[in-house]
Structure formats: C-alpha cells, structure tokens
ROZA-523561 format. One record per residue: residue number from 0; z, x, y of N, C-alpha, C, CB in turn. Coordinates in steps of 0.05 Angstrom, whole numbers, always signed. Last residue first. Glycine has a CB too. Layout:
BEGIN
{NUM,{Z,X,Y},{Z,X,Y},{Z,X,Y},{Z,X,Y}}
...
END
This chain:
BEGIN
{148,{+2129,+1720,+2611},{+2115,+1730,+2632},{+2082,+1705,+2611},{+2116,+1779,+2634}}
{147,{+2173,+1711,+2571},{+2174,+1710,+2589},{+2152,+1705,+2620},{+2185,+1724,+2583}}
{146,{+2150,+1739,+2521},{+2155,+1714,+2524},{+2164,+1701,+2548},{+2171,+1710,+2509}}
{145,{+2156,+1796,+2549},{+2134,+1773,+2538},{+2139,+1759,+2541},{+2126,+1767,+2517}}
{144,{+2206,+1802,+2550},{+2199,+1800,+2584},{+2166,+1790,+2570},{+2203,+1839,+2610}}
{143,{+2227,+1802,+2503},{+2234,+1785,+2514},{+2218,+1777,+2543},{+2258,+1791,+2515}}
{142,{+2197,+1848,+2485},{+2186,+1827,+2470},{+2199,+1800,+2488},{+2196,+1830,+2435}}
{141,{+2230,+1889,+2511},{+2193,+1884,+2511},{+2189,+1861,+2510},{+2173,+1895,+2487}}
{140,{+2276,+1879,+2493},{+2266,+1883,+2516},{+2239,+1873,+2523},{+2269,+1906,+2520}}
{139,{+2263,+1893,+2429},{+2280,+1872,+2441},{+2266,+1859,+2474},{+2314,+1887,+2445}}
{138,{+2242,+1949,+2440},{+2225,+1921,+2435},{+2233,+1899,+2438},{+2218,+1917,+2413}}
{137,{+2291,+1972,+2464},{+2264,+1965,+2480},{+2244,+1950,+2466},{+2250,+1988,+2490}}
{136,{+2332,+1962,+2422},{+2335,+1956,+2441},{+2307,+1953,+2459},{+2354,+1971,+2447}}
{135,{+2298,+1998,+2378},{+2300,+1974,+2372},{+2309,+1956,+2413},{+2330,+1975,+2341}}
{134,{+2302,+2047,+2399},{+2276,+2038,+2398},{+2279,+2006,+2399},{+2261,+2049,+2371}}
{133,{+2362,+2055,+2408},{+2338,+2053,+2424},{+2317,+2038,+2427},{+2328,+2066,+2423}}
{132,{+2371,+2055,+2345},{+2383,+2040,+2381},{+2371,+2030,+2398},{+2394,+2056,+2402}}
{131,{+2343,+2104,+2332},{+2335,+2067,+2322},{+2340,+2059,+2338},{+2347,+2048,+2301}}
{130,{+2369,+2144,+2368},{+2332,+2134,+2364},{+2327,+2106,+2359},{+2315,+2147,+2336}}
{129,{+2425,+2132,+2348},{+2417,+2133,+2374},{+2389,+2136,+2382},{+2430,+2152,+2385}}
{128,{+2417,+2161,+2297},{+2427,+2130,+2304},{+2407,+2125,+2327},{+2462,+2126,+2315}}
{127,{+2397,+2207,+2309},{+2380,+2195,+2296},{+2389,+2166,+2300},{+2379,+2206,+2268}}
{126,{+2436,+2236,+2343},{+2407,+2225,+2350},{+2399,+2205,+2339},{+2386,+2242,+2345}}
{125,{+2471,+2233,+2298},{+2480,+2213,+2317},{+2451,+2207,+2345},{+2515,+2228,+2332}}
{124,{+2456,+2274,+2259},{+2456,+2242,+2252},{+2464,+2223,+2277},{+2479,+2235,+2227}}
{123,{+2410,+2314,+2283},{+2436,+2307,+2285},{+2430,+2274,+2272},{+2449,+2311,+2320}}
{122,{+2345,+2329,+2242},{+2358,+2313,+2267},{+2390,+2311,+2257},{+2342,+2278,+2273}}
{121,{+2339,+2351,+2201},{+2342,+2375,+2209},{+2352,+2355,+2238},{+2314,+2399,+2208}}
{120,{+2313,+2308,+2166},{+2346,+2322,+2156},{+2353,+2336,+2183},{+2346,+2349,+2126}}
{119,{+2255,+2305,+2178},{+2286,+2293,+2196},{+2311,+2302,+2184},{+2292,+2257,+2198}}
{118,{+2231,+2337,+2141},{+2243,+2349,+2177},{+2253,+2331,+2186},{+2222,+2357,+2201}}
{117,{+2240,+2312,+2099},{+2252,+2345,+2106},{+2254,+2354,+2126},{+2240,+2365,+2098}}
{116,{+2224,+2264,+2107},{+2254,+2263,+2107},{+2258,+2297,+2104},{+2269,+2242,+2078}}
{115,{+2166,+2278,+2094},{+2186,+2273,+2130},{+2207,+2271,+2129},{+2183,+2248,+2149}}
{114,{+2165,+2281,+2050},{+2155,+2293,+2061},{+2172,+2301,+2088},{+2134,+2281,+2062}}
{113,{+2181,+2219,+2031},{+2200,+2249,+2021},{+2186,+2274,+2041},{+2192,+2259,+1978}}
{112,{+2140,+2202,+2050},{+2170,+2200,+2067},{+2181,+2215,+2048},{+2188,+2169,+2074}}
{111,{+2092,+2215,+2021},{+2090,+2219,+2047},{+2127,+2213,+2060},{+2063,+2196,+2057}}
{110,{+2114,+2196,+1975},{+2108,+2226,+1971},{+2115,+2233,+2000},{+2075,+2235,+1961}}
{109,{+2115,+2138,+1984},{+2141,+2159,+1966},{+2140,+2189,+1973},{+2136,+2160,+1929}}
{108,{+2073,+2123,+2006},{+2093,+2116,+2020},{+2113,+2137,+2011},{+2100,+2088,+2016}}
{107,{+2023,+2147,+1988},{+2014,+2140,+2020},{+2056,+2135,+2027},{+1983,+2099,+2026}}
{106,{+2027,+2150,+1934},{+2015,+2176,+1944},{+2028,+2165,+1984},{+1968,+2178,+1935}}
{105,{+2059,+2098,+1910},{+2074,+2129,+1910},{+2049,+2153,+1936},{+2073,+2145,+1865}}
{104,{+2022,+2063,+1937},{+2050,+2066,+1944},{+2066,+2097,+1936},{+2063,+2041,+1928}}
{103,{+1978,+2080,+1898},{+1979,+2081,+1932},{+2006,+2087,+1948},{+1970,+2050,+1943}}
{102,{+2002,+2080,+1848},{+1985,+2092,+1859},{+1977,+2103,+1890},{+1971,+2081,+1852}}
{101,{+2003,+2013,+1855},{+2029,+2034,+1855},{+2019,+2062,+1853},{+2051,+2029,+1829}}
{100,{+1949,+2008,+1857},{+1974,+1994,+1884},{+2002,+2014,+1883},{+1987,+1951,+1874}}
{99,{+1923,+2014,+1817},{+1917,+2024,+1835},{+1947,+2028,+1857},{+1893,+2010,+1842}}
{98,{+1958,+1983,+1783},{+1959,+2014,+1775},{+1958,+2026,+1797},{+1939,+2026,+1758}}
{97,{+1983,+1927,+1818},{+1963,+1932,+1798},{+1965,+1964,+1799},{+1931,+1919,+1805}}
{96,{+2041,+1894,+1839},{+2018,+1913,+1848},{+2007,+1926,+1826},{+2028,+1935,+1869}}
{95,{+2040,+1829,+1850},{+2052,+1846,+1833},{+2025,+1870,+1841},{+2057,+1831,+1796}}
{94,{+2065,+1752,+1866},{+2040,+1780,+1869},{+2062,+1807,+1856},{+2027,+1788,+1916}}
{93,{+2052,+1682,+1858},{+2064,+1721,+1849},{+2054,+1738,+1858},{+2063,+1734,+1823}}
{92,{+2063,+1620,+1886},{+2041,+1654,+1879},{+2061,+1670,+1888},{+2007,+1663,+1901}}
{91,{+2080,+1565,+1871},{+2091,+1590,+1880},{+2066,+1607,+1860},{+2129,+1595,+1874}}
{90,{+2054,+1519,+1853},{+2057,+1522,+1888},{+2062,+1547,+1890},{+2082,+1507,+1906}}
{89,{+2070,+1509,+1797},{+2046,+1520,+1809},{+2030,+1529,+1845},{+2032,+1504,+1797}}
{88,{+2117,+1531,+1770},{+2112,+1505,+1798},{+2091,+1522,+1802},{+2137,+1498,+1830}}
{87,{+2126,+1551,+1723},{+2137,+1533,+1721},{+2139,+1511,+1747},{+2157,+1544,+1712}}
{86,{+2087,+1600,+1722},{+2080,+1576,+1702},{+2096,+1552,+1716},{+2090,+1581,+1667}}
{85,{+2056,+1620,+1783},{+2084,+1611,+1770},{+2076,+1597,+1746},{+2104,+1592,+1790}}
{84,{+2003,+1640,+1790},{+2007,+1624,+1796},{+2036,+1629,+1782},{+1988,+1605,+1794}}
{83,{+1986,+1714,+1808},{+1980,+1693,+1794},{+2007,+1673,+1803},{+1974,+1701,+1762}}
{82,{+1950,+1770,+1838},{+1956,+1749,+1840},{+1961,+1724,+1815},{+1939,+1745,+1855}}
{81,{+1958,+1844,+1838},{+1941,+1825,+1821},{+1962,+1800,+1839},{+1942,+1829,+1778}}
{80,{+1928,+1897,+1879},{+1949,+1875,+1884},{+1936,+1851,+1859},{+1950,+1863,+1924}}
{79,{+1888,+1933,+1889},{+1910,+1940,+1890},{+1938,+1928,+1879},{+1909,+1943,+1910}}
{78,{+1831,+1913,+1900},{+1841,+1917,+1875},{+1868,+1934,+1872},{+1820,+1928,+1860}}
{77,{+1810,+1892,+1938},{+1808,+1921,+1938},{+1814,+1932,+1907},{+1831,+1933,+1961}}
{76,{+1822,+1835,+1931},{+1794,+1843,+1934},{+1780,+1880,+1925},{+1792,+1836,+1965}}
{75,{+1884,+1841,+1939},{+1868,+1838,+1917},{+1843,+1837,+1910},{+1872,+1825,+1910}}
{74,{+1884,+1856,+1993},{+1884,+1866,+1968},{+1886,+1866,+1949},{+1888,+1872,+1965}}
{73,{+1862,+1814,+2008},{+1845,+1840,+2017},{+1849,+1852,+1997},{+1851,+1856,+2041}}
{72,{+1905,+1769,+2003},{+1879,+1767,+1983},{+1858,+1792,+1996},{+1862,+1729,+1984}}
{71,{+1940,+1796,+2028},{+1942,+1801,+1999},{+1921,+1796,+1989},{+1961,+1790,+1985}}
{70,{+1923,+1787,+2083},{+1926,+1804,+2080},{+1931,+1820,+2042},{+1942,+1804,+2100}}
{69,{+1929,+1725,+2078},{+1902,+1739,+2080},{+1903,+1770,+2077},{+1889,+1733,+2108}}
{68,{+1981,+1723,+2075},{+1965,+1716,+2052},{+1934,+1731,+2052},{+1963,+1683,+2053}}
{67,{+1993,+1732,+2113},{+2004,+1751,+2094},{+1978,+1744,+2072},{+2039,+1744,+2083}}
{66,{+1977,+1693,+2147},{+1967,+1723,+2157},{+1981,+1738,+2132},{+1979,+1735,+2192}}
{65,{+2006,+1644,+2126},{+1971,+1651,+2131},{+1961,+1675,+2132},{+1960,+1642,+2157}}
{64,{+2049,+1656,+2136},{+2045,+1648,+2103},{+2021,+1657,+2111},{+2050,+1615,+2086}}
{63,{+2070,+1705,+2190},{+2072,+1684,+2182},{+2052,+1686,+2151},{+2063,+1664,+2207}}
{62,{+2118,+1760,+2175},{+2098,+1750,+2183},{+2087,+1730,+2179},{+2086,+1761,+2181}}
{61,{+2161,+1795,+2177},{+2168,+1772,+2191},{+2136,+1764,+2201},{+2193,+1780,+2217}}
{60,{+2170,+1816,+2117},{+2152,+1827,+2139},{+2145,+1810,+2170},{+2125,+1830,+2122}}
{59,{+2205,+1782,+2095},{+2209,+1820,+2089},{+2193,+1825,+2111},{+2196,+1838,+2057}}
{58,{+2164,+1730,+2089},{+2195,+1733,+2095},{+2205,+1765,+2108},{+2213,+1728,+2063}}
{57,{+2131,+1748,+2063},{+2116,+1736,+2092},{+2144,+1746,+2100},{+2104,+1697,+2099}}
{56,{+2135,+1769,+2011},{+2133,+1784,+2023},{+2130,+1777,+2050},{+2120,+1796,+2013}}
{55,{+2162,+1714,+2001},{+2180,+1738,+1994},{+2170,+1752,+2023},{+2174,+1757,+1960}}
{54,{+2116,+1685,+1992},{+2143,+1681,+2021},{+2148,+1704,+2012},{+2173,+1654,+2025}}
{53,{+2094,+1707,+1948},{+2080,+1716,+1975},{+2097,+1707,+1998},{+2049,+1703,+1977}}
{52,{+2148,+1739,+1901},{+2127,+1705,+1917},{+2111,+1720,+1943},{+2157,+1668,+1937}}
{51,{+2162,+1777,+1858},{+2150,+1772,+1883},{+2143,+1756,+1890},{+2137,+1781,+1890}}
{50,{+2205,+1804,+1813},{+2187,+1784,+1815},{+2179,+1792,+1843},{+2197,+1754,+1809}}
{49,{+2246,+1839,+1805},{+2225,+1840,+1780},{+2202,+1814,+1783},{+2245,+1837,+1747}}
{48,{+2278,+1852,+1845},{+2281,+1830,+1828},{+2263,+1822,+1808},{+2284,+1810,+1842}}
{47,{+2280,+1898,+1867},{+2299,+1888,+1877},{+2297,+1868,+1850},{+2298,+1878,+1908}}
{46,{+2216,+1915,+1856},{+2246,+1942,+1842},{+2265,+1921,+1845},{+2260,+1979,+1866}}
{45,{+2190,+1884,+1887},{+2188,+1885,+1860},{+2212,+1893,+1846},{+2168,+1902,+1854}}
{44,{+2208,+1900,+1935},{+2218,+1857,+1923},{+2217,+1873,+1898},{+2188,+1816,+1926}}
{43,{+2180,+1949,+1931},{+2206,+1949,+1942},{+2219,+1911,+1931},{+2201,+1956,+1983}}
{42,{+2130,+1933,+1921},{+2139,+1945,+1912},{+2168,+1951,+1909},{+2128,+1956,+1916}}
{41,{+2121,+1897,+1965},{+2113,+1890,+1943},{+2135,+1902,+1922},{+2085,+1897,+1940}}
{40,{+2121,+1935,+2009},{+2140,+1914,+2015},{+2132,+1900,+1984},{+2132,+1894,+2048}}
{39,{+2076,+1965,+2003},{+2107,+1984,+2006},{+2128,+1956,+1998},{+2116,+2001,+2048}}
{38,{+2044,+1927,+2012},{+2053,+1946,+1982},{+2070,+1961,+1975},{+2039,+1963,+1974}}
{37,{+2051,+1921,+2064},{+2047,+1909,+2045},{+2062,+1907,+2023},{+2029,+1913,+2042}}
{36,{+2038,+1975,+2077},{+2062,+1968,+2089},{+2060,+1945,+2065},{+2063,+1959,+2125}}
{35,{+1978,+1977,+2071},{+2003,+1997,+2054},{+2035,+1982,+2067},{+2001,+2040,+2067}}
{34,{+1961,+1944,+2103},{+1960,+1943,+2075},{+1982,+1963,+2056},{+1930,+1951,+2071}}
{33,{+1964,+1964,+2151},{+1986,+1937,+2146},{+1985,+1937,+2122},{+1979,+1907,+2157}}
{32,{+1935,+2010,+2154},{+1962,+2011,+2154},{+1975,+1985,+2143},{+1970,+2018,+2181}}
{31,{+1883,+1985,+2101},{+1901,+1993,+2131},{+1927,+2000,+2131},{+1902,+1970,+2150}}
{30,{+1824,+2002,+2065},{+1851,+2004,+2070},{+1859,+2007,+2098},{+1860,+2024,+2057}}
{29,{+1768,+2026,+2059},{+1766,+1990,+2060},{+1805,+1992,+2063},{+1745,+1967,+2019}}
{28,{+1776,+2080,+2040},{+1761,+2065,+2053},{+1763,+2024,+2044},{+1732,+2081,+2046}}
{27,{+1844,+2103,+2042},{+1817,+2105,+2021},{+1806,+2081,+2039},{+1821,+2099,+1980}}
{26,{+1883,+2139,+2094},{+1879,+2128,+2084},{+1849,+2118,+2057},{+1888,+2121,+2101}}
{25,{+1905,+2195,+2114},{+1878,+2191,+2114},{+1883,+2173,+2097},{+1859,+2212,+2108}}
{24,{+1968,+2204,+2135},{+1947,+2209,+2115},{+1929,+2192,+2116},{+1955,+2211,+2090}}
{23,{+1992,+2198,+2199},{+1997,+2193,+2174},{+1972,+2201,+2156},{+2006,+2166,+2172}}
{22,{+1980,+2199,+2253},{+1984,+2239,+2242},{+1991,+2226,+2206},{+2029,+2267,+2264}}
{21,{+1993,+2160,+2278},{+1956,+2173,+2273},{+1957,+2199,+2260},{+1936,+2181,+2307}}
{20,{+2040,+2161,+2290},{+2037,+2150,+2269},{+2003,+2147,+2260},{+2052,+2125,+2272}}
{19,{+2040,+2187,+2342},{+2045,+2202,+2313},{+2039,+2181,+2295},{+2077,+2213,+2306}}
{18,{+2015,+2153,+2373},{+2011,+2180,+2372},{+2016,+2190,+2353},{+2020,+2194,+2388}}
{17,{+2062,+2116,+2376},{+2037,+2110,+2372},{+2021,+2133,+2353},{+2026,+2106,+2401}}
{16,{+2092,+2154,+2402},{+2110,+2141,+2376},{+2086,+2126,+2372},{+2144,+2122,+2382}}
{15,{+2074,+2158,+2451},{+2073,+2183,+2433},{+2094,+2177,+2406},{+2083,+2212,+2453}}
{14,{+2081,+2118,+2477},{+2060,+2126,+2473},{+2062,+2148,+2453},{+2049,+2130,+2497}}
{13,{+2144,+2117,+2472},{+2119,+2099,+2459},{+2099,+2108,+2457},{+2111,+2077,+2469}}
{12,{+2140,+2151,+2518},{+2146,+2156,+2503},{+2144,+2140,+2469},{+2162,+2162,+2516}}
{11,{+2118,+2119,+2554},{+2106,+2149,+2547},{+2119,+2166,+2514},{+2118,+2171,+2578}}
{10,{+2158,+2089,+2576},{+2130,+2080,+2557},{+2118,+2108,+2551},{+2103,+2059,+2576}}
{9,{+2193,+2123,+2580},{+2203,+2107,+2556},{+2176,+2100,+2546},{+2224,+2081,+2562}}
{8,{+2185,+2141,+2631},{+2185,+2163,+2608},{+2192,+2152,+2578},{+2208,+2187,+2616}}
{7,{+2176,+2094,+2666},{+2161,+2113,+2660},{+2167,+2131,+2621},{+2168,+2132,+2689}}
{6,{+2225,+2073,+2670},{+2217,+2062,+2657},{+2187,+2078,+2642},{+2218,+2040,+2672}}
{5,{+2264,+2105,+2703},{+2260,+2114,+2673},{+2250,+2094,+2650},{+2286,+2124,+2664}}
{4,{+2239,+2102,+2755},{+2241,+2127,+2742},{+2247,+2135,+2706},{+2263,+2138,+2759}}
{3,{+2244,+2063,+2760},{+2222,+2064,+2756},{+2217,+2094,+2738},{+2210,+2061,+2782}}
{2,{+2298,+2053,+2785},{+2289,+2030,+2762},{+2263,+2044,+2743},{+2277,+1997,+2779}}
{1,{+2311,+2121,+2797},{+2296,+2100,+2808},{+2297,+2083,+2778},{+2264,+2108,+2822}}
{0,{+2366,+2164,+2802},{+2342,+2158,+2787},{+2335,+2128,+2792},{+2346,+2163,+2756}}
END
C-alpha cells in the first residue's frame, strides 16, 4: 500500500464525518452548531459548579475571549443565554442559560445523544477506542502539517 494509498481513504473518510454531522436536527432560525455547543458547554460548567465565567466557557472550548464572547452575546440576543456582572469583581461575566437555553440543550444535546448512544452501544468498545485514536491522531497530524505549510 502506497503513502497515498491510505491517505486517500482517511480524507474521505472525514469527508463523511462532515457528512453526518448534516444528519443532526434542524436547528430554530437565527441558531448554529457553535451555538449549541456553547450551551452544551454552559450547561455542563453549570451542573460542575453552579457558576460560569465566559473564560470558563473560552477555556472548555479552546476558543479565544473575543470569539466566545461574540458568540454568547448572539446568544443572548437570541435569548438563550442571560449575562451578568460578578458582584464581587466586576471584570468577571457570568453567563447562565435562560429557559429557552436549557430547552435547547435538552431538545438539540440530551435527547439527540441519548438517541445515538443506542446505535453506538451496538459498536465493539475497542472500535470505538480505536475511532477517537484515530480521529484525534489525524487532527493532531492535520493541524501540525498546518502550521507547518
């Protein structure tokens, strides 16, 4: 098998790890994927520690302060996500997900992966390792021959 030979069937195979994640539920208008990820990630600090800073969520989502931020004040525009200041340092913003938000999070994240965890039960657990492995190993990859090129 050629260098080439199995670089082929890996992007293809990305390609179709793209591909499915267009098979997720019809999101509500003015909503993105990143937005639910978000709220997934809100929700999840929330349960852990009954608070949230917006580092929290930049931190959890290895995304920078600017682009999170913009992404929470959407949703709080949408009305998913309330915002307020710390009493005790007014530098640190809370965020906390409003009715709608947990609403979202149960229909788009809870419901929808209880869903899918019925047909991945049905994967060997040592595939399933051996998927993350993977996947993780070629972004690694990817991401290095970026920075690179």
């Amino acid at each position: 098998m050629t260098k080439d030979d199995r670089v082929i069937p890996i992007l293809e195979a990305l390609w179709l790890a793209k591909k499915a994640l267009e098979c997720m539920p019809q999101l509500p208008k003015n909503m993105k994927p990143s937005h639910i990820r978000v709220l997934h990630v809100i929700y999840k600090k929330y349960s852990e520690n009954g608070s949230v800073r917006v580092s929290d969520v930049s931190t959890a989502m290895q995304i920078t302060k600017p682009s999170i931020t913009k992404l929470i004040n959407e949703l709080v525009d949408i009305g998913t996500v309330k915002k307020t200041v710390a009493a005790n340092d007014k530098r640190i913003v809370q965020v906390e997900l409003s009715p709608l938000g947990r609403e979202c999070v149960q229909k788009y994240v809870l419901d929808y992966h209880a869903k899918l965890a019925d047909y991945f039960s049905e994967l060997d657990q040592e595939k399933y390792f051996s998927m993350i492995e993977t996947i993780e190993f070629v972004y690694q990859s990817m991401k290095t021959i970026a920075k690179r090129s």
